[in-house]
C-alpha atoms as a printed R data frame, in Angstrom:
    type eleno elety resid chain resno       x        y      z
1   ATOM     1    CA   UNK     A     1 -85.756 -140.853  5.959
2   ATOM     2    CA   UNK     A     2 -87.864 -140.463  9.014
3   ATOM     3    CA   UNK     A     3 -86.346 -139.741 12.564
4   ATOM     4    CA   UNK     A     4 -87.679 -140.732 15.894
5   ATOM     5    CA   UNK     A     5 -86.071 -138.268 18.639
6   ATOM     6    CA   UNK     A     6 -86.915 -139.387 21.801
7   ATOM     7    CA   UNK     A     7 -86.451 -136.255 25.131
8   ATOM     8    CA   UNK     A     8 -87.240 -133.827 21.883
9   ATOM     9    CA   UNK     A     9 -88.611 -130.900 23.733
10  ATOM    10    CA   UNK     A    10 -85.196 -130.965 26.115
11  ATOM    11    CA   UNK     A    11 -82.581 -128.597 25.294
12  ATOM    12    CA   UNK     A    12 -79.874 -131.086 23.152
13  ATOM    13    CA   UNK     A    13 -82.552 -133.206 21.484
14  ATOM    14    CA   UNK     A    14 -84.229 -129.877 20.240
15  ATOM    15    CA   UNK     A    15 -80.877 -128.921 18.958
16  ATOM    16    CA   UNK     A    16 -80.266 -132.047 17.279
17  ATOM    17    CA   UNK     A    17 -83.918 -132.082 15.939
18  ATOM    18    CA   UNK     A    18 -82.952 -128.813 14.044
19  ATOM    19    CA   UNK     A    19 -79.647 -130.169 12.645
20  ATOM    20    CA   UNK     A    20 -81.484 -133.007 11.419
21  ATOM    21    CA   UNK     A    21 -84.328 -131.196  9.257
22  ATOM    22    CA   UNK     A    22 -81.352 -129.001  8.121
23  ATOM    23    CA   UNK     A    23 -79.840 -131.743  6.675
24  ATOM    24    CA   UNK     A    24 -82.988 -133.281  5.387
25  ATOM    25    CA   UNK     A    25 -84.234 -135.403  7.492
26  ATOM    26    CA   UNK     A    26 -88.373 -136.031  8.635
27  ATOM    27    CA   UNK     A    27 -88.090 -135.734 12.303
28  ATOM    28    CA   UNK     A    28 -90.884 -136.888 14.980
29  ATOM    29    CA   UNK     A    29 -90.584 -135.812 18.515
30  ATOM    30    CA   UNK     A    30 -91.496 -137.910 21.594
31  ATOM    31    CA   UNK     A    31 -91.541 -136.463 24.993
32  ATOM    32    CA   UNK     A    32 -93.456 -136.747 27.850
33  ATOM    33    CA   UNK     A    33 -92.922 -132.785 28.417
34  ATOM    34    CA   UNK     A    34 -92.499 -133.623 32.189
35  ATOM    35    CA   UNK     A    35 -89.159 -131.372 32.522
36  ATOM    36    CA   UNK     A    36 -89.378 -129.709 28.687
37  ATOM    37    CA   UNK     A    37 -90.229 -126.584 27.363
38  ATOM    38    CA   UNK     A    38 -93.564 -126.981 24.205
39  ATOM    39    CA   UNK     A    39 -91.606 -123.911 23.000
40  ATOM    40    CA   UNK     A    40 -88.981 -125.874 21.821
41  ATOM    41    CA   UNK     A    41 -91.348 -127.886 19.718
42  ATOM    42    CA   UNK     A    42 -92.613 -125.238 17.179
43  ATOM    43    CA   UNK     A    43 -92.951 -126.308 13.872
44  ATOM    44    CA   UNK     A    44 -92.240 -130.089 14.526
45  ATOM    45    CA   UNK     A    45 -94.715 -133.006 15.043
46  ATOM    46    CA   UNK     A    46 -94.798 -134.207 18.434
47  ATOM    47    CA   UNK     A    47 -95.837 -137.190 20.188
48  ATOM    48    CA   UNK     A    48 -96.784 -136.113 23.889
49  ATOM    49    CA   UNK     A    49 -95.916 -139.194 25.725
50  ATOM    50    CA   UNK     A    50 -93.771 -141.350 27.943
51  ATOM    51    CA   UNK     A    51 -91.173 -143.668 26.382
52  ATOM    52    CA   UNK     A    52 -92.252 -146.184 28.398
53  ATOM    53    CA   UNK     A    53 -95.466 -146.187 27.285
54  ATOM    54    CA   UNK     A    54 -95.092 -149.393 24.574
55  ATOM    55    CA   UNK     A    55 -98.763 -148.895 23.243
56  ATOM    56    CA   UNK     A    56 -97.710 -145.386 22.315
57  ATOM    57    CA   UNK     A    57 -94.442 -146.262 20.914
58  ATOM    58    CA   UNK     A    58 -95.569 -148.797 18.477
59  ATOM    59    CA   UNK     A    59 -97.593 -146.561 15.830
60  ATOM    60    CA   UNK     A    60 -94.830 -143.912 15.703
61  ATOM    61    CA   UNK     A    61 -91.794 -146.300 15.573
62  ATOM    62    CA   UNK     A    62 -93.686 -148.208 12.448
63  ATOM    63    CA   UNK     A    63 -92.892 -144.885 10.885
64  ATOM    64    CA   UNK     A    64 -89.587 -144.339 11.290
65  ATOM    65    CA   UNK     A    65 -86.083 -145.830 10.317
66  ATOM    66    CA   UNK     A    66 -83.720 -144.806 13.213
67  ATOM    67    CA   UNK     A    67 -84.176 -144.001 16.753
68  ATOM    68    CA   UNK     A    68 -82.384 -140.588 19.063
69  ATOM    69    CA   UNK     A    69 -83.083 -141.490 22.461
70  ATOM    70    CA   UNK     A    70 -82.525 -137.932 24.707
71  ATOM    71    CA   UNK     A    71 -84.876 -138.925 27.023
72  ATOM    72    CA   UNK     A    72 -84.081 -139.422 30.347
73  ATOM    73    CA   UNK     A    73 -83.457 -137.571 33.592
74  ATOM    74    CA   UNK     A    74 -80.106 -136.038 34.125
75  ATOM    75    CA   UNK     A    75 -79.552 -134.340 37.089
76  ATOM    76    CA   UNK     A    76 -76.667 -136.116 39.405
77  ATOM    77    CA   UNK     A    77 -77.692 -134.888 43.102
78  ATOM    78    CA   UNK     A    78 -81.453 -135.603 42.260
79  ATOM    79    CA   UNK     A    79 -80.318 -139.523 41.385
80  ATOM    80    CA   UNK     A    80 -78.888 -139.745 44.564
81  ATOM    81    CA   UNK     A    81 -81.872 -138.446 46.811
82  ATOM    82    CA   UNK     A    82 -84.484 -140.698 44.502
83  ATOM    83    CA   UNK     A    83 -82.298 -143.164 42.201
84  ATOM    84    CA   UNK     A    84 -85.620 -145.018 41.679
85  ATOM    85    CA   UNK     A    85 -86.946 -142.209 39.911
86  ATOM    86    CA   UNK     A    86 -83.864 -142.785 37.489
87  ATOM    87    CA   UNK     A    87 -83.776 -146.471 37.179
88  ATOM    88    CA   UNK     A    88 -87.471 -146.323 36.139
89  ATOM    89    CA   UNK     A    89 -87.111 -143.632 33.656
90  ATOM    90    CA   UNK     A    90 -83.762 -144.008 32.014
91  ATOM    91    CA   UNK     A    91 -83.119 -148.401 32.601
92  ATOM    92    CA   UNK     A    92 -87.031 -149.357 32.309
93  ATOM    93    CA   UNK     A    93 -88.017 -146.812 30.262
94  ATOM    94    CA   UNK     A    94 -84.901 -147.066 28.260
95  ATOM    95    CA   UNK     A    95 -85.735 -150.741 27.800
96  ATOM    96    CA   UNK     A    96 -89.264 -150.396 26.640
97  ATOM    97    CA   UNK     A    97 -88.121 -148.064 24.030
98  ATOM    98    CA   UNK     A    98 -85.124 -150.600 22.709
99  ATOM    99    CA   UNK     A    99 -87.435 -153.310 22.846
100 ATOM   100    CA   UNK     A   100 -90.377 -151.914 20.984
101 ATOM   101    CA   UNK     A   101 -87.690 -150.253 18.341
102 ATOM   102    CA   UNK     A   102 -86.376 -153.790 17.840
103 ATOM   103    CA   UNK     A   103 -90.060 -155.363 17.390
104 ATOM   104    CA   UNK     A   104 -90.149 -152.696 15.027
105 ATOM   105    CA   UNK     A   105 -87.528 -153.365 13.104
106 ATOM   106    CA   UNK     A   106 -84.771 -150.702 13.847
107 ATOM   107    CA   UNK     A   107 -81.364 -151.370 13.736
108 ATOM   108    CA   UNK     A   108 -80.235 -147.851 13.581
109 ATOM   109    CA   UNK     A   109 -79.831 -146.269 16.699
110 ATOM   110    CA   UNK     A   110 -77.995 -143.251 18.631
111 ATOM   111    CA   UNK     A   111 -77.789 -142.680 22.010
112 ATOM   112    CA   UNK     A   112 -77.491 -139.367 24.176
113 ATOM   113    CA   UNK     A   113 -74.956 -141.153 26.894
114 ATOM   114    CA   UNK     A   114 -72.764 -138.892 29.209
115 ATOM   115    CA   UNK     A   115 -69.016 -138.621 30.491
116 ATOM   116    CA   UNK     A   116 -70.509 -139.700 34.470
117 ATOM   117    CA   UNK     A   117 -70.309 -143.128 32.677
118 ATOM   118    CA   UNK     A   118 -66.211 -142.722 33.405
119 ATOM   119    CA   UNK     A   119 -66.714 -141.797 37.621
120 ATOM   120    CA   UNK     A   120 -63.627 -140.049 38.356
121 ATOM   121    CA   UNK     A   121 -60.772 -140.763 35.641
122 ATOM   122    CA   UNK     A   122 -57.061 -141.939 36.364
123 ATOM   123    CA   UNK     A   123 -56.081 -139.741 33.384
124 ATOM   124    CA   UNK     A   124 -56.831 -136.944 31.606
125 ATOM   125    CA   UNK     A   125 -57.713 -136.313 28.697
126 ATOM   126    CA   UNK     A   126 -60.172 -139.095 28.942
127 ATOM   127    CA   UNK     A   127 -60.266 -141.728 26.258
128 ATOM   128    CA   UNK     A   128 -62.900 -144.205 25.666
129 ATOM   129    CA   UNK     A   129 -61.221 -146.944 26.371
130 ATOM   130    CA   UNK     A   130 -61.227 -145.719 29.903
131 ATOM   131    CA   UNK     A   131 -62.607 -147.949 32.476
132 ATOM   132    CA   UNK     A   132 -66.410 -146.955 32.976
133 ATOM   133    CA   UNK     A   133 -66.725 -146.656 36.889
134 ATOM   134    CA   UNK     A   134 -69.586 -144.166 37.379
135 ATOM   135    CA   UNK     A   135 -70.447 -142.867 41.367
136 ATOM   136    CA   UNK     A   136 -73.811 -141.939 41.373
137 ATOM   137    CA   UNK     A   137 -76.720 -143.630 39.801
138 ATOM   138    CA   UNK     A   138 -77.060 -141.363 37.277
139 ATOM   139    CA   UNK     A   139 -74.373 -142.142 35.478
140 ATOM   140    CA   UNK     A   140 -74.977 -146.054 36.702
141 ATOM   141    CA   UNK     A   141 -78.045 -146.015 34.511
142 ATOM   142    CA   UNK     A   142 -76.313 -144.258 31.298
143 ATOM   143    CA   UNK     A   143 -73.727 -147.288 31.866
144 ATOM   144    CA   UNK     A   144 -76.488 -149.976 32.243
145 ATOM   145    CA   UNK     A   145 -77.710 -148.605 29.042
146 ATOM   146    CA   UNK     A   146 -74.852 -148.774 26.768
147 ATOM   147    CA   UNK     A   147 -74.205 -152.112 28.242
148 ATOM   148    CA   UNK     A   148 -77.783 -153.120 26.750
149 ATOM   149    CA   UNK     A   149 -77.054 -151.792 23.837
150 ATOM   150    CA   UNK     A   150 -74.078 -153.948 23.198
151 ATOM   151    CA   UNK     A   151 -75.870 -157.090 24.569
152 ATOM   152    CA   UNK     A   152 -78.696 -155.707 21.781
153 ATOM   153    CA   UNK     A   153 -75.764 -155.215 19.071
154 ATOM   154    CA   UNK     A   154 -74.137 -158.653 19.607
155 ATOM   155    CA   UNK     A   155 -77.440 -160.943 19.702
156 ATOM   156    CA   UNK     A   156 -79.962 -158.933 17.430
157 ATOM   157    CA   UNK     A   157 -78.201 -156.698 14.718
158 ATOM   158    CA   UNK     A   158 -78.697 -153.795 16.603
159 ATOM   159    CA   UNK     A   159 -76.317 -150.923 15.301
160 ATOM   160    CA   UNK     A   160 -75.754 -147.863 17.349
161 ATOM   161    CA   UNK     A   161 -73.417 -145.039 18.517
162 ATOM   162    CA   UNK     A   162 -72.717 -144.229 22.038
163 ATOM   163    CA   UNK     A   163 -72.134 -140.411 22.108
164 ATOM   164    CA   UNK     A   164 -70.405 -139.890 25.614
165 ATOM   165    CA   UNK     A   165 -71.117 -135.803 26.301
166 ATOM   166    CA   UNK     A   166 -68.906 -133.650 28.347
167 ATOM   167    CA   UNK     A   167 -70.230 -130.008 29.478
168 ATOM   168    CA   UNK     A   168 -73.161 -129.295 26.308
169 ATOM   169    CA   UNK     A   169 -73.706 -125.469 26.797
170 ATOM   170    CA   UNK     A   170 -74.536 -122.670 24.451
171 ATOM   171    CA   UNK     A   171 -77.696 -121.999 22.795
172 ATOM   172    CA   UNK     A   172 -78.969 -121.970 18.758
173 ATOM   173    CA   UNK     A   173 -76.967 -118.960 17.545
174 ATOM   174    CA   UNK     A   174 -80.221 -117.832 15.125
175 ATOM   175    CA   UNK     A   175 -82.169 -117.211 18.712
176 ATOM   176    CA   UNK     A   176 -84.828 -119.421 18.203
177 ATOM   177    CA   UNK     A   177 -84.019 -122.319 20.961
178 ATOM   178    CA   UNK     A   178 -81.456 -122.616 24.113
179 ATOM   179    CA   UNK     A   179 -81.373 -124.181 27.392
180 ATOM   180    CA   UNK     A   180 -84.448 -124.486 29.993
181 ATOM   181    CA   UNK     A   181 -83.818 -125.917 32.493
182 ATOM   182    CA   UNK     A   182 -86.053 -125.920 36.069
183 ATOM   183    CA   UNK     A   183 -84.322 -126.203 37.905
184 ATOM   184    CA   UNK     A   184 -81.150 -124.935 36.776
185 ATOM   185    CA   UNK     A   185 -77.777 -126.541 37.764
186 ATOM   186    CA   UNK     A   186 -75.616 -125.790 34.965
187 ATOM   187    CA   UNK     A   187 -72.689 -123.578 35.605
188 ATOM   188    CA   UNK     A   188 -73.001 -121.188 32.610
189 ATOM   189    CA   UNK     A   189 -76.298 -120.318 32.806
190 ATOM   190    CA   UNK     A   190 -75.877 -119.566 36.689
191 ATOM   191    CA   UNK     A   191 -73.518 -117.450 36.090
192 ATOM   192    CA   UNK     A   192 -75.578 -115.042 33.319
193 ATOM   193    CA   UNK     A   193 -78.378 -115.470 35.628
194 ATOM   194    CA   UNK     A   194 -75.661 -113.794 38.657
195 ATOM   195    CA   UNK     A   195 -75.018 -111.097 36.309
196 ATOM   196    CA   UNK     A   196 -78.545 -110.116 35.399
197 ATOM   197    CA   UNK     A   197 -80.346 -107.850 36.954
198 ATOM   198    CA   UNK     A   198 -81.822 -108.927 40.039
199 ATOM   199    CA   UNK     A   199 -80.562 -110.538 43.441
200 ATOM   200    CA   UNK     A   200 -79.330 -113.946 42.065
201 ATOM   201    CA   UNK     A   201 -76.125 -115.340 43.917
202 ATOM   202    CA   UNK     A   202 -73.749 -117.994 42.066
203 ATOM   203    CA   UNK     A   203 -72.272 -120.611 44.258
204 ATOM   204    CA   UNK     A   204 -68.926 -121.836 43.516
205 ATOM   205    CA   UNK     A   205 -68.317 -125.537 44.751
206 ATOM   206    CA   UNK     A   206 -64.453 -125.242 46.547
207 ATOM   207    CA   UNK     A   207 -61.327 -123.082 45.769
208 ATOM   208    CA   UNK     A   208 -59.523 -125.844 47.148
209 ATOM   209    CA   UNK     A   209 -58.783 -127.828 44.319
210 ATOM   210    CA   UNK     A   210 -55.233 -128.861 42.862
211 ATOM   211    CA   UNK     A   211 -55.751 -126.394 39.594
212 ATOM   212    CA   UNK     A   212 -54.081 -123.313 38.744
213 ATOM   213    CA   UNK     A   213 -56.714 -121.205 40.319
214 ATOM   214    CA   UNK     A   214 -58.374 -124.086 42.630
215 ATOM   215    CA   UNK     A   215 -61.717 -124.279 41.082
216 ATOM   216    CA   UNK     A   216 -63.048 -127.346 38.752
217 ATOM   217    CA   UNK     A   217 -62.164 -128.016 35.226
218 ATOM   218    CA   UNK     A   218 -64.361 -129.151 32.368
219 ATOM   219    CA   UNK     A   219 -64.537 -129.524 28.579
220 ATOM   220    CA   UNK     A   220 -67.030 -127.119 27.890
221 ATOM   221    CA   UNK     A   221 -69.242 -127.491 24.494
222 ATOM   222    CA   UNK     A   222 -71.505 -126.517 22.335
223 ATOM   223    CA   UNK     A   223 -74.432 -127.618 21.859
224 ATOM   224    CA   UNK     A   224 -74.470 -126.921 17.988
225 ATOM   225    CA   UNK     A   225 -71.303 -128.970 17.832
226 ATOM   226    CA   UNK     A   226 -73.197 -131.608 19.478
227 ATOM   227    CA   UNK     A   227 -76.034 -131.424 17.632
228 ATOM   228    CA   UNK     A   228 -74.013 -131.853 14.091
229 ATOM   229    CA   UNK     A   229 -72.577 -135.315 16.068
230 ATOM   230    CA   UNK     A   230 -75.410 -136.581 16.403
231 ATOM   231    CA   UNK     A   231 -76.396 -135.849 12.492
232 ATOM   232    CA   UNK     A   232 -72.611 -137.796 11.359
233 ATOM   233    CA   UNK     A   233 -74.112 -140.877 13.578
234 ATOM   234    CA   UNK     A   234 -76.667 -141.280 12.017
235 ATOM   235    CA   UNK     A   235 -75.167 -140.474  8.461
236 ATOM   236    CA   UNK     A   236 -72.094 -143.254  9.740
237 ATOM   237    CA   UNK     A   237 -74.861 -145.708 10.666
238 ATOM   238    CA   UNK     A   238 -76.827 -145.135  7.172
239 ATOM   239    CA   UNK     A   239 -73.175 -146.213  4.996
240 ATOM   240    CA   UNK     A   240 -73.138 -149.255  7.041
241 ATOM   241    CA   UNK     A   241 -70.577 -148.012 10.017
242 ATOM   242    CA   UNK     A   242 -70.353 -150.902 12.408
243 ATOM   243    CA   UNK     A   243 -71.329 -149.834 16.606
244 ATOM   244    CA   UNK     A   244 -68.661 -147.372 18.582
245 ATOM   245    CA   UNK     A   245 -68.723 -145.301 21.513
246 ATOM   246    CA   UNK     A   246 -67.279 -141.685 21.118
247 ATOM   247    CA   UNK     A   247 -66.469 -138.526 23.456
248 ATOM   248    CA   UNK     A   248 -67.956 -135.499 22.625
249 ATOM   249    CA   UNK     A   249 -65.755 -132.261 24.042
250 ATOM   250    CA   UNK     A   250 -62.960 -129.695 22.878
251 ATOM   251    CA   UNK     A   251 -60.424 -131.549 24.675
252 ATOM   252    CA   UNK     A   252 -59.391 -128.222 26.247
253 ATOM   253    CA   UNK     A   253 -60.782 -127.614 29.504
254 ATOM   254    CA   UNK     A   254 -61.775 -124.279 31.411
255 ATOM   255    CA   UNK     A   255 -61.939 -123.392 35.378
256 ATOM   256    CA   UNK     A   256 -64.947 -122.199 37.325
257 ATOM   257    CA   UNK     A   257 -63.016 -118.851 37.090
258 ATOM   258    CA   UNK     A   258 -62.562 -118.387 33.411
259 ATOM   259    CA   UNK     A   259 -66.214 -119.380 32.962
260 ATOM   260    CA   UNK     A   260 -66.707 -116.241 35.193
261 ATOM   261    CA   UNK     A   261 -64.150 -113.901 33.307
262 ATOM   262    CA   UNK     A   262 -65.636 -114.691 30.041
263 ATOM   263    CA   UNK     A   263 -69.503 -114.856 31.436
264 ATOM   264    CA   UNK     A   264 -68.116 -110.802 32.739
265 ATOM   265    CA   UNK     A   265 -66.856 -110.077 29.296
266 ATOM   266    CA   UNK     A   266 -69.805 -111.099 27.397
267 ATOM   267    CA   UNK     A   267 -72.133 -109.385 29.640
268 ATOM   268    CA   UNK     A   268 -70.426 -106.314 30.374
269 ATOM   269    CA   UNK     A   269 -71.617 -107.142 34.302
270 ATOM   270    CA   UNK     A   270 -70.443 -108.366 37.391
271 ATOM   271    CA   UNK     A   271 -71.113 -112.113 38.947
272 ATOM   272    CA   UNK     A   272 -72.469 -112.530 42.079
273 ATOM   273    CA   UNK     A   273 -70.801 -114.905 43.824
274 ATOM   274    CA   UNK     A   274 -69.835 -116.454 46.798
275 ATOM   275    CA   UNK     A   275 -67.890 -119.849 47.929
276 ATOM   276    CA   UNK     A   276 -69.447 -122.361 49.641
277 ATOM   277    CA   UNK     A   277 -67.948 -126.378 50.193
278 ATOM   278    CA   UNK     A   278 -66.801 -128.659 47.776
279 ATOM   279    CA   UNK     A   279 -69.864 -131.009 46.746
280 ATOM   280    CA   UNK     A   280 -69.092 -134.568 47.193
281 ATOM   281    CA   UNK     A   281 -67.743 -136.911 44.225
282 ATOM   282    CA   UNK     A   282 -66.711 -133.668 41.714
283 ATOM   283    CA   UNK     A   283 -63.500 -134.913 40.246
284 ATOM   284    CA   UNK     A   284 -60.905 -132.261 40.378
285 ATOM   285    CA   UNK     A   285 -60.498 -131.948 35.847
286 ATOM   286    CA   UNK     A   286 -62.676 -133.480 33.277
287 ATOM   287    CA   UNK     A   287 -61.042 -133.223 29.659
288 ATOM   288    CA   UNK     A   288 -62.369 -134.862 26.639
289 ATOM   289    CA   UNK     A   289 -60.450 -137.002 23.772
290 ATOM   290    CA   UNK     A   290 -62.510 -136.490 20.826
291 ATOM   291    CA   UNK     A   291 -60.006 -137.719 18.348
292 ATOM   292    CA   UNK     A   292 -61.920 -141.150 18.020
293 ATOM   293    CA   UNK     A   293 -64.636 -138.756 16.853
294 ATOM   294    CA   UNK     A   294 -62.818 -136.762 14.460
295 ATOM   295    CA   UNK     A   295 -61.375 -140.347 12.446
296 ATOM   296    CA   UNK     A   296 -65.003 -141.912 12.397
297 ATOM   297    CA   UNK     A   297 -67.397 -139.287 11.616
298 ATOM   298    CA   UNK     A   298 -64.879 -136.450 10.521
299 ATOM   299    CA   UNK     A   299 -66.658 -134.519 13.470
300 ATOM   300    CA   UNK     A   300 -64.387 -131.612 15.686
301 ATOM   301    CA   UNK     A   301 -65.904 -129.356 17.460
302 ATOM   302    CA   UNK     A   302 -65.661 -125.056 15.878
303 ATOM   303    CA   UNK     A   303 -67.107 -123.064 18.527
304 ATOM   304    CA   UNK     A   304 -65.132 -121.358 21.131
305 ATOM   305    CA   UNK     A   305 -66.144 -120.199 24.771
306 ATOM   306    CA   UNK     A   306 -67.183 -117.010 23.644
307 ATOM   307    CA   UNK     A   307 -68.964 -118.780 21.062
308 ATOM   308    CA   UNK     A   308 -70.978 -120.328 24.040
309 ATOM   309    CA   UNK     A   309 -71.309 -117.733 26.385
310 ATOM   310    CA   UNK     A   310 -72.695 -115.433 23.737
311 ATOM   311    CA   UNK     A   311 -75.212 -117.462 22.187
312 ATOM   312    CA   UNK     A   312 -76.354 -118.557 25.681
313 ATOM   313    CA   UNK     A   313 -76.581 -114.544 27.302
314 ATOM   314    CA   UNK     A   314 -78.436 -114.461 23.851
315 ATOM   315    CA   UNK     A   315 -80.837 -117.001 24.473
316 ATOM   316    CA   UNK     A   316 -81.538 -116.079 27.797
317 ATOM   317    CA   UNK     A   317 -82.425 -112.486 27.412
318 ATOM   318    CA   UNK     A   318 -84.845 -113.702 24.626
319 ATOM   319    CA   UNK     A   319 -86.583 -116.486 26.889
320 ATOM   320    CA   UNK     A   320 -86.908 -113.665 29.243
321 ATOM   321    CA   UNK     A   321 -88.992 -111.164 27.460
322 ATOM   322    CA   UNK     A   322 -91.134 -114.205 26.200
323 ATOM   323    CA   UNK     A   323 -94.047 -115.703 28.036
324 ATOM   324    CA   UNK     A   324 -93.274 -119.581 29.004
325 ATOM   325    CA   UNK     A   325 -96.303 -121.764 27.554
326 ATOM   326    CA   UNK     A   326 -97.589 -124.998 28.863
């Protein structure tokens, strides 16, 4: 069975491209490389181009039987300076690519949605039948997607998986592919980058916060985990298992500050860091329910913090000492 993995050069969809030829799958990879890495590429075919190109999309899609859509642009603050940027990319683009999958004739299909698609929950841990209320436009158009989806689902046949993310993180523990992000806003590898050598300074968003040490909580994962969810969709979807959204986290959740303890443990080096003002709309906790996951696909995730911050100090050192190539 042939795969179509949309955003396949980006740091989860590379992941999940792995899992998938591990378990036997043909995979394709589509990606415009406009914020990806051709490194994380090697030894797959890949289609260089955008997903909202239709004339592009129709030779490849005639050759596959499901559809991983990764592609789309992710980074909160950005969607509130240029939300049009992000309405094009992940609602129009996101439409071409259902559209010309449907034409095609794929009914299979798993989607790389997010937890912004919840805003700021009333409870914690969050469950999926939690109201979706995103606040920025990111997470607007991750919403406006799954809603298409379900529109898709109910009139056309369409079945699909919504797999809701919390904090992916980590890198492949062989080495061979991790996280490259430019730029950079995740919290993890911030902090290895403040303990490297060299002058780089970690921010830390408020200390004023009503947890134990004042700093943010999230459900930290990794991206392996993820990667094997993504796998146990599609395997649900091929025995005939009917459309569901799922969370995707630990359901434990750690502070700004343990991220730093452990990222000091690992690395045997201090953070640089300094505090600097809360950023607007950063809910306090984020904690996943994953149980939903665990009954439908059997899925829970097995790697620990350490587990994360390893494989990403890992990672990093090894993109480091490599040349990047275009």
């Amino acid at each position: 069975m042939a795969i179509l993995v949309t955003g396949g050069a980006g740091y989860i969809g590379s992941h999940a491209a792995r899992a998938l030829r591990r378990s036997g799958y043909e995979v394709i990879l589509y990606d415009n490389l406009s914020t990806s890495d051709r490194r994380l590429t090697e030894g797959f075919e890949l289609v260089t181009a955008d997903i909202a190109d239709e004339q592009a999309l129709k030779p490849v899609l005639k050759r596959v039987d499901a559809v991983m859509h990764f592609a789309a642009h992710a980074y909160v603050g950005e969607s509130v300076e240029n939300p049009r940027k992000y309405f094009r990319n992940n609602v129009e683009g996101g439409l071409c690519l259902l559209n010309t999958a449907l034409d095609a004739g794929i009914r299979r299909f798993v989607f790389s949605s997010t937890c912004a698609v919840y805003g700021v929950p009333a409870q914690i841990p969050i469950k999926e039948e939690t109201q979706r209320q995103p606040v920025n436009p990111y997470g607007v158009t991750k919403l406006f997607f799954e809603n298409a989806l379900e529109a898709y689902g109910r009139a056309y046949g369409l079945r699909f998986v919504c797999l809701r993310y919390f904090n992916a993180a980590g890198a492949d523990e062989g080495g061979e592919i991790g996280e490259l992000h430019d730029p950079e806003t995740h919290l993890i590898p911030l902090a290895l980058a403040a303990a490297a050598p060299g002058d780089r300074e970690l921010q830390i968003f408020g200390t004023d916060y009503p947890t134990a040490d004042g700093t943010c909580i999230r459900d930290y994962i990794h991206v392996n985990d993820l990667a094997d969810a993504h796998v146990r969709s599609l395997q649900y979807l091929e025995k005939g298992g009917h459309s569901v959204e799922l969370n995707l986290g630990t359901g434990q959740g750690h502070s700004v500050y343990e991220i730093l303890q452990m990222t000091e443990t690992v690395t045997g080096a201090a953070v640089r860091r300094r505090v600097v003002p809360r950023r607007h709309g950063d809910p306090p906790v984020l904690i996943a329910d994953a149980t939903r996951a665990q009954r439908m696909l059997g899925w829970k995730a097995t790697r620990s913090l350490r587990d994360i911050v390893s494989t990403a100090w890992n990672w990093m050192q090894k993109a480091r000492s490599e040349p990047q190539r275009a």
